[in-house]
C-alpha positions as CSV (number, residue, x, y, z in Angstrom):
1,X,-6.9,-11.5,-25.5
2,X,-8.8,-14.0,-26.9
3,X,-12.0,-15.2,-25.4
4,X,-12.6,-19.1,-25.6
5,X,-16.1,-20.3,-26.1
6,X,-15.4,-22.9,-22.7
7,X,-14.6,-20.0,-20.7
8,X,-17.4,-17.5,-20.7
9,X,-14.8,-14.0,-19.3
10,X,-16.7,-11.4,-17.8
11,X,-18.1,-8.6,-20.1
12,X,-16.5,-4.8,-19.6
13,X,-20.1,-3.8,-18.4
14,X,-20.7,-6.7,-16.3
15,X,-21.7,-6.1,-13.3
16,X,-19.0,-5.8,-10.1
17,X,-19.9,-9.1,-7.8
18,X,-19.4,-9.6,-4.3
19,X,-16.8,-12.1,-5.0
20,X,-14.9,-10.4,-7.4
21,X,-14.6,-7.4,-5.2
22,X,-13.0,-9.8,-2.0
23,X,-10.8,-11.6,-4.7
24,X,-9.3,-8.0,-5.7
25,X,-8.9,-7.3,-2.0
26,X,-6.7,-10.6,-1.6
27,X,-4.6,-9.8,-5.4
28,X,-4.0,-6.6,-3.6
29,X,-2.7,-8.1,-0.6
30,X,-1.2,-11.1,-1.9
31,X,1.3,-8.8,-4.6
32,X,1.5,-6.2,-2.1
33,X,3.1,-8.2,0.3
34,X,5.9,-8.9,-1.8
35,X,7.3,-6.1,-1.4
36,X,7.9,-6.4,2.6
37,X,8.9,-10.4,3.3
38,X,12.5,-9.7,2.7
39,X,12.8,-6.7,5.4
40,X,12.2,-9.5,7.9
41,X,14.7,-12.0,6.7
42,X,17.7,-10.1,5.7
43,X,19.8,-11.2,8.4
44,X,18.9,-14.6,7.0
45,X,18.9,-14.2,3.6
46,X,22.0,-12.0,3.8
47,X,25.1,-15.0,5.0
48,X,23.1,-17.6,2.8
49,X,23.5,-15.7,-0.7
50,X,27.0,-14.2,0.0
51,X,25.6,-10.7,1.0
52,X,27.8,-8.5,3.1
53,X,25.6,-6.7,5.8
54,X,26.0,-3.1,3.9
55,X,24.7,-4.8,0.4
56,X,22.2,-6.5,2.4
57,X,20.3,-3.4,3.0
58,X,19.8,-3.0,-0.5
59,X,17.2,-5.3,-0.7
60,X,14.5,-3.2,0.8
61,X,15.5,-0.3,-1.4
62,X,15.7,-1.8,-4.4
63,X,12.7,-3.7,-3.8
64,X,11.0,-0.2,-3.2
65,X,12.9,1.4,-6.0
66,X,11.1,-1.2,-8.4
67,X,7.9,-0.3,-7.4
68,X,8.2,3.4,-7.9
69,X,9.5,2.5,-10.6
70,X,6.5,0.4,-11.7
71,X,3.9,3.2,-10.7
72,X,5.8,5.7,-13.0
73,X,6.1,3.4,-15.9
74,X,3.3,1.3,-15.3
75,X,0.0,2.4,-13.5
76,X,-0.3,4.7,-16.5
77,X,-1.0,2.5,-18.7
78,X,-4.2,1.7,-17.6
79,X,-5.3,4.6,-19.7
80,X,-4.3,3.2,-22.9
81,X,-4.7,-0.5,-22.3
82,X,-7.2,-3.1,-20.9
83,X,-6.8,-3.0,-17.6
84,X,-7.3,-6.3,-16.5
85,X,-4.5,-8.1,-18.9
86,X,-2.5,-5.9,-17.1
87,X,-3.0,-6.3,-13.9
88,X,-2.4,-10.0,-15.1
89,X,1.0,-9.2,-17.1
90,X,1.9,-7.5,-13.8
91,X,0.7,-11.0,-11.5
92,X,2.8,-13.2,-14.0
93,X,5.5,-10.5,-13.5
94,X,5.5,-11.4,-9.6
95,X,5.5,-14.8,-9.8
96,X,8.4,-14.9,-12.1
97,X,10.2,-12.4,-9.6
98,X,9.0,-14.5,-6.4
99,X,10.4,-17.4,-8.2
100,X,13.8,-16.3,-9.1
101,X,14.3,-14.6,-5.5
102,X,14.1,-18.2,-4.4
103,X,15.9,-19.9,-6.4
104,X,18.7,-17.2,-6.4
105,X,22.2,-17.7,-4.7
106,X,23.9,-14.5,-5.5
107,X,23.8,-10.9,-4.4
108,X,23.2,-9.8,-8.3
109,X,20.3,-12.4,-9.0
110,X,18.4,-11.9,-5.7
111,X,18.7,-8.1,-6.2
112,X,17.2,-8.3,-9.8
113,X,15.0,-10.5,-8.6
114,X,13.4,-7.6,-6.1
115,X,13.6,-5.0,-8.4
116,X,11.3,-7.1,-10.7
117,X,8.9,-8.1,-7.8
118,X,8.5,-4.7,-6.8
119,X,7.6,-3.5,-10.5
120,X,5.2,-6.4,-10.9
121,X,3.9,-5.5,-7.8
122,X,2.5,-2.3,-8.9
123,X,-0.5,-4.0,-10.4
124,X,-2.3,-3.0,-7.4
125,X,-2.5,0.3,-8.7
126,X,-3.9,-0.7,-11.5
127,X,-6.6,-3.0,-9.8
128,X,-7.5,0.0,-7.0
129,X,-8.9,2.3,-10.2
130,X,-10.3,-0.8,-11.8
131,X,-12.6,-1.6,-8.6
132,X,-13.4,2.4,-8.6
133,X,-14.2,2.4,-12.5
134,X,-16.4,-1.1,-12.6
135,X,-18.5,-0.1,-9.3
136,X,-21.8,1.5,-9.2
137,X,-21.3,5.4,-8.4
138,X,-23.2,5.1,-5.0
139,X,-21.2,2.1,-3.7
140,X,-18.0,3.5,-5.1
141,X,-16.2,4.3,-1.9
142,X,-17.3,1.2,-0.4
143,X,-15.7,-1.2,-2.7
144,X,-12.1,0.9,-2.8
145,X,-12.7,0.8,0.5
146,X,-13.0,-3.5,1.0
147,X,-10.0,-3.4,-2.0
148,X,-7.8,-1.2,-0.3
149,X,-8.7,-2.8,3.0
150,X,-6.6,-6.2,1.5
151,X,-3.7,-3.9,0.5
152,X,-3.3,-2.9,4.2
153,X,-3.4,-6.6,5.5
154,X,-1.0,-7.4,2.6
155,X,1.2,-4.5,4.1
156,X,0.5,-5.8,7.8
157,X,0.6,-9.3,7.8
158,X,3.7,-9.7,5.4
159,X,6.3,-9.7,8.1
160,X,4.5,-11.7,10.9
161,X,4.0,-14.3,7.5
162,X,7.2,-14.3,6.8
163,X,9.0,-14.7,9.9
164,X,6.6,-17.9,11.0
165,X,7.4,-19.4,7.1
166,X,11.1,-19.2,7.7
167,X,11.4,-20.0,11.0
168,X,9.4,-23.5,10.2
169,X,10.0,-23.7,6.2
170,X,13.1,-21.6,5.4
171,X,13.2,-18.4,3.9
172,X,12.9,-19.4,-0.1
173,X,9.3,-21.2,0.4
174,X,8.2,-17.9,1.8
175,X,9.1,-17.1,-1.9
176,X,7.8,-19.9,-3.3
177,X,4.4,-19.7,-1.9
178,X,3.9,-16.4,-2.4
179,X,4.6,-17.4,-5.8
180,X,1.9,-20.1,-6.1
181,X,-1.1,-18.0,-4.2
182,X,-0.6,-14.9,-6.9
183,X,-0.7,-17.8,-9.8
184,X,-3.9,-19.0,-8.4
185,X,-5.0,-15.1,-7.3
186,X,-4.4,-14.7,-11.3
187,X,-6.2,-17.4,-12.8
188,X,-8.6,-16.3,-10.5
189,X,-9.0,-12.5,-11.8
190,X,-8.9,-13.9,-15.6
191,X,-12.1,-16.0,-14.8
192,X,-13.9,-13.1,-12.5
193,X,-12.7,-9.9,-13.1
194,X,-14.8,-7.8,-15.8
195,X,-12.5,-5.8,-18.6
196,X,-12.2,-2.5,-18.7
197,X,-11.0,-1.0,-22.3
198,X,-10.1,2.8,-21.7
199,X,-10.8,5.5,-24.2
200,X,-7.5,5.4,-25.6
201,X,-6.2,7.9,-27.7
202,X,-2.9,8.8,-26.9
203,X,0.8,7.4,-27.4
204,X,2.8,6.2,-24.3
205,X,4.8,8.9,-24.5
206,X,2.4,11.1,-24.4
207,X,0.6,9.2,-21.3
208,X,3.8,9.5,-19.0
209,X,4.4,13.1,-20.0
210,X,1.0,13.9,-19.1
211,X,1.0,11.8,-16.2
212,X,2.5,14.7,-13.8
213,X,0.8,17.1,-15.4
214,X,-2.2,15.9,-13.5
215,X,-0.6,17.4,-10.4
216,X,-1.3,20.9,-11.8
217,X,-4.3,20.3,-13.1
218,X,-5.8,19.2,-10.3
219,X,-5.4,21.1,-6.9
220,X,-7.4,18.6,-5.4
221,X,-4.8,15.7,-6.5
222,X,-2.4,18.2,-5.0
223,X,-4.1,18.2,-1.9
224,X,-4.6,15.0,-1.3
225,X,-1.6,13.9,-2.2
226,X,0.0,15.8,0.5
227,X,-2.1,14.4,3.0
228,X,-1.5,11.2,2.1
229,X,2.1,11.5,1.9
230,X,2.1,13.0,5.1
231,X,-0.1,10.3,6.5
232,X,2.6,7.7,4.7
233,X,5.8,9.2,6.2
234,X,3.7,9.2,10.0
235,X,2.8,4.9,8.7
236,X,6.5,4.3,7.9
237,X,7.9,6.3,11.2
238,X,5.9,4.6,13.2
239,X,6.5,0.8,12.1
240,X,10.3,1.4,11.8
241,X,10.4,3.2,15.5
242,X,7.7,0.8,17.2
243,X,9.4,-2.5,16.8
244,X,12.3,-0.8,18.8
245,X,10.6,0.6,20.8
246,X,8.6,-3.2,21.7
247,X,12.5,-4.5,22.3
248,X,13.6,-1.9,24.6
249,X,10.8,-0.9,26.6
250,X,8.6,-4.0,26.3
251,X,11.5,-6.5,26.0
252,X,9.9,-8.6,23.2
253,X,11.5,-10.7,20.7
254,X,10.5,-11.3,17.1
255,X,7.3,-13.5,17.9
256,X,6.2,-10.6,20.2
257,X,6.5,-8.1,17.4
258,X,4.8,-10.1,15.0
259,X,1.6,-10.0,17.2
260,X,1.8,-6.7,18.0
261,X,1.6,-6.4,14.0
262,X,-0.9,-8.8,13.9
263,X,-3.4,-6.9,16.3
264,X,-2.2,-3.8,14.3
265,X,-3.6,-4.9,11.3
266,X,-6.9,-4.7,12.6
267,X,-7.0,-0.6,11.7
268,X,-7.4,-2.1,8.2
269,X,-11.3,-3.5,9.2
270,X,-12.2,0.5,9.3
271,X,-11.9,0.4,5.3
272,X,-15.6,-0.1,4.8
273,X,-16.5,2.6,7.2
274,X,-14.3,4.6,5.7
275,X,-15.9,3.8,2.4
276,X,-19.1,4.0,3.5
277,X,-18.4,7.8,4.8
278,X,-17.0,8.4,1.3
279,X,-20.3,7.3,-0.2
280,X,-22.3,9.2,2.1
281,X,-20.2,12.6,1.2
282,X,-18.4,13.3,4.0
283,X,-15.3,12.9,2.9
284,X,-14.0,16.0,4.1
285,X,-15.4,15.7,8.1
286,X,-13.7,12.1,7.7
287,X,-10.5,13.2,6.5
288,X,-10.2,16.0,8.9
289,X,-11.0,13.6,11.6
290,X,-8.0,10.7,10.6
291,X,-5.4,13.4,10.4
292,X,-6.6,14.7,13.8
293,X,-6.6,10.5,15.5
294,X,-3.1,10.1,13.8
295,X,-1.9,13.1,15.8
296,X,-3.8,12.1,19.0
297,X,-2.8,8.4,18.4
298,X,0.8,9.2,18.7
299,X,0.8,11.8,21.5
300,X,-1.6,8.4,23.7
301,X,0.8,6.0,22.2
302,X,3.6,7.8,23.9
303,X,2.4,7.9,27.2
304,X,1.0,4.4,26.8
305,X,5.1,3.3,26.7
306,X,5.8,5.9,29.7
307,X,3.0,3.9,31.5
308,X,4.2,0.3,30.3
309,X,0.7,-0.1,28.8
310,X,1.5,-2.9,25.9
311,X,-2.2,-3.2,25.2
312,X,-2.4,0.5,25.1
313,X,0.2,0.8,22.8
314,X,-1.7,-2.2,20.7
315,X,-4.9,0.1,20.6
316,X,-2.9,3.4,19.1
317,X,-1.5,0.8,16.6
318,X,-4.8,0.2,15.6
319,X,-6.0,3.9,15.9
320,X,-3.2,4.9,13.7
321,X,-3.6,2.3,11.0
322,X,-7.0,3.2,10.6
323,X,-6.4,6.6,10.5
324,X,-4.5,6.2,7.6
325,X,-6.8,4.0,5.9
326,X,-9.4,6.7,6.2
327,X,-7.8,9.4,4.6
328,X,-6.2,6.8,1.8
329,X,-9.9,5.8,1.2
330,X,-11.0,9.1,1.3
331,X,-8.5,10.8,-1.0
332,X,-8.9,8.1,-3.9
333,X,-12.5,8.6,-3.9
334,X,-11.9,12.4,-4.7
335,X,-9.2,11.9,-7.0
336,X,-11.2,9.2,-9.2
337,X,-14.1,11.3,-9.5
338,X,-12.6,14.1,-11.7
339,X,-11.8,12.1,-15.4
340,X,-12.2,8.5,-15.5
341,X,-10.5,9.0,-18.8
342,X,-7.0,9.8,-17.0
343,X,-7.8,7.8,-13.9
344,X,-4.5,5.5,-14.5
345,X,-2.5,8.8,-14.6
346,X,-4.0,10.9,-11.5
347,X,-3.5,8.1,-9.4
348,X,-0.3,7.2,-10.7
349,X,0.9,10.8,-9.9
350,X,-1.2,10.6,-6.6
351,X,0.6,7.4,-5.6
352,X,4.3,8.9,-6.7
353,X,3.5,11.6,-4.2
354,X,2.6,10.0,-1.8
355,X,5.5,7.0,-2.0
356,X,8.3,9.4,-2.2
357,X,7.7,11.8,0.4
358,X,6.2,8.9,2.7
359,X,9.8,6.5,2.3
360,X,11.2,9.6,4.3
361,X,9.0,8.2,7.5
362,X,11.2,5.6,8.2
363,X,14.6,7.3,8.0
364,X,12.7,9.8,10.5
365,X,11.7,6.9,12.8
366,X,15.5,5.2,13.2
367,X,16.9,8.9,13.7
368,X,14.4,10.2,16.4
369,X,14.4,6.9,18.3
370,X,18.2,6.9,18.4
371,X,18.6,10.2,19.3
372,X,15.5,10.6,21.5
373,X,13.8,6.6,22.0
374,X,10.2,6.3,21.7
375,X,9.3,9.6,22.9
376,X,10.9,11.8,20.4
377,X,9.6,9.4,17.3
378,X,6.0,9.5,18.7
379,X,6.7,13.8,19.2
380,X,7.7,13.6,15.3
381,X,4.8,11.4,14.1
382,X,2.4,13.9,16.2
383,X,3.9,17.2,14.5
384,X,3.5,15.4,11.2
385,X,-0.2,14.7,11.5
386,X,-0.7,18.5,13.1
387,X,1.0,20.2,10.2
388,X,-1.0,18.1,7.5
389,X,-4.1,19.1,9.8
390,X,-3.5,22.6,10.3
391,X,-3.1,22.6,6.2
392,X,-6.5,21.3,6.1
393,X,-8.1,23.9,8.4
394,X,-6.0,26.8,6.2
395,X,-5.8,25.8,2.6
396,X,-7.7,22.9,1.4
397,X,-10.9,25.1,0.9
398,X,-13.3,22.5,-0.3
399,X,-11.1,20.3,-2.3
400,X,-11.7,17.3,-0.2
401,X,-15.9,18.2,-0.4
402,X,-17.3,15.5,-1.7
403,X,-18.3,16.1,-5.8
């Protein structure tokens, strides 16, 4: 990329600034999001473009699909490429697919459409390891922290966002907006954002086949990547078997929901802490301790619904959100400590892990909550954060000790 003597880019040892730590947060939120607007609006989007109801559910997936995709074939590459113009590439990447969803008015165009969001999307994964590489070791965990603390109110806020944008705009400027904040977010990174140019070294070939590699090399990766995909699966269960749970037991209607995500989102303002505790090398008392509130969290949140307690069920929101923030925080501060040389890779097989495994959550929550409501889901999410806990107290042996 060329450097223009009237606009003075960032060196790759320049200093990380206060500013462009807040505007990685809001590129990680802002792309992230992206990949969650549409779950609100399918029965929207659905009889405008033609789709039937069946095909209709293909947006999510493929949407998803496109962004494992992109951490496979893309978050690698920050180990053989400069990792800002790709984080770019990828922004330009979701604009374009933001753009065509739309402007689409078929089934097959809108459905590309995701699939390309969702890759582009996955620049995220590159910025998280940029963040980690540019920032002083001692302040490390705090400034993952603040940027991962803008890919959980991406996550968060995406439907509430999107369900006030279509109700009062209609469902393509949801789309079209979302467009025009990343292309400012962008232009924004390219004028803030120091480089990075990795060590380099290796063909792409030889990146992706070493990519899972890191799995086995690592038992910490291993680890942590189980924690974090059981802490994922417990995320997804619980926002797919909550918003039923807020109809049926709490009679609200889509508005209702949206606040209850809203107040949600507030587990994401633990993110510092949670940083902070990293810094301070207590990662492992802190991770032990999220696994232990998620389980907690869901056992309260269940008798909170038995008791008819909305704000109580608003608080475990909260406590569980946070929970998973900590140990997310936590885990990438391990895994980017052990070769910044093959950071894209670790945390690309980290992240596969984790988004694999985790995507089963929400097929959990529909099936407990219709074969056992609330109750049963909240049972499932407990048992889930007590077997990743007992794991911890058995196995992990130091490998989430600070290094």
């Amino acid at each position: 990329m060329t450097h223009s003597a009237a606009l003075p880019l960032p060196r790759d040892d320049a200093p990380l600034s206060r500013f462009a730590i807040l505007l990685m947060a809001v590129a990680c939120g802002t792309m992230v999001a992206n990949l969650y607007y549409a779950q609100t609006l399918i029965d929207v989007i659905g009889p405008e473009i033609g789709m039937s109801a069946g095909v209709a559910g293909l947006i999510t997936t493929l949407t998803q699909l496109g962004y494992g995709l992109g951490i496979i074939l893309v978050v690698p590459l920050a180990d053989l490429f400069e990792n800002r113009r790709i984080v770019l590439i990828s922004a330009v990447a979701t604009v374009l697919g933001c753009i065509a969803i739309a402007i689409s008015n078929g089934p097959a165009t809108f459905l590309i459409a995701s699939v390309m969001t969702g890759v582009g999307a996955t620049g995220v994964q590159v910025l998280i390891p940029l963040a980690s590489h540019l920032a002083p070791p001692e302040r490390q965990g705090r400034v993952v922290g603040t940027v991962m603390s803008g890919l959980l109110f991406g996550i968060m806020l995406s439907r509430p966002i999107a369900s006030f944008l279509a109700g009062s705009m209609g469902w393509r400027a949801t789309f079209l907006l979302s467009a025009g904040v990343i292309a400012l977010v962008a232009v924004a990174l390219l004028i803030a954002c120091p480089q990075r140019r990795p060590k380099g070294g290796m063909h792409y070939g030889e990146v992706l086949s070493s990519t899972f590699s890191q799995l086995g090399k690592y038992r910490v990766v291993r680890m942590r990547a189980f924690y974090q995909a059981s802490m994922f699966a417990a995320f997804n269960l619980f926002w797919t078997a909550a918003p039923l749970s807020l109809i049926h037991d709490f009679g609200l209607g889509h508005n209702g929901i949206g606040a209850f995500a809203l107040a949600g989102a507030g587990g994401a303002l633990v993110a510092p802490v949670a940083g902070w505790l990293a810094d301070r090398r207590l990662t492992g008392p802190a991770s032990l301790g999220a696994l232990i509130a998620l389980s907690i969290g869901f056992l309260l949140a269940d008798w909170t619904v038995t008791a008819g307690s909305l704000i109580g069920f608003t608080i475990m929101a909260v406590l569980i959100d946070a929970a998973v923030q900590v140990s997310q925080i936590t885990g990438q501060k391990l895994i980017f400590s052990l070769d910044p040389h093959a950071r894209g890779r670790i945390n690309a097989a980290y992240m596969t892990v984790m988004f694999v495994v985790g995507a089963l959550g929400s097929v959990i929550g529909s099936t407990t909550y219709e074969a056992g409501g609330w109750s049963l889901s909240a049972i499932a999410g407990a048992a889930i954060g007590g077997v990743a806990a007992l794991v911890f107290i058995l196995f992990d042996r130091g490998a989430s000790a600070t290094r």
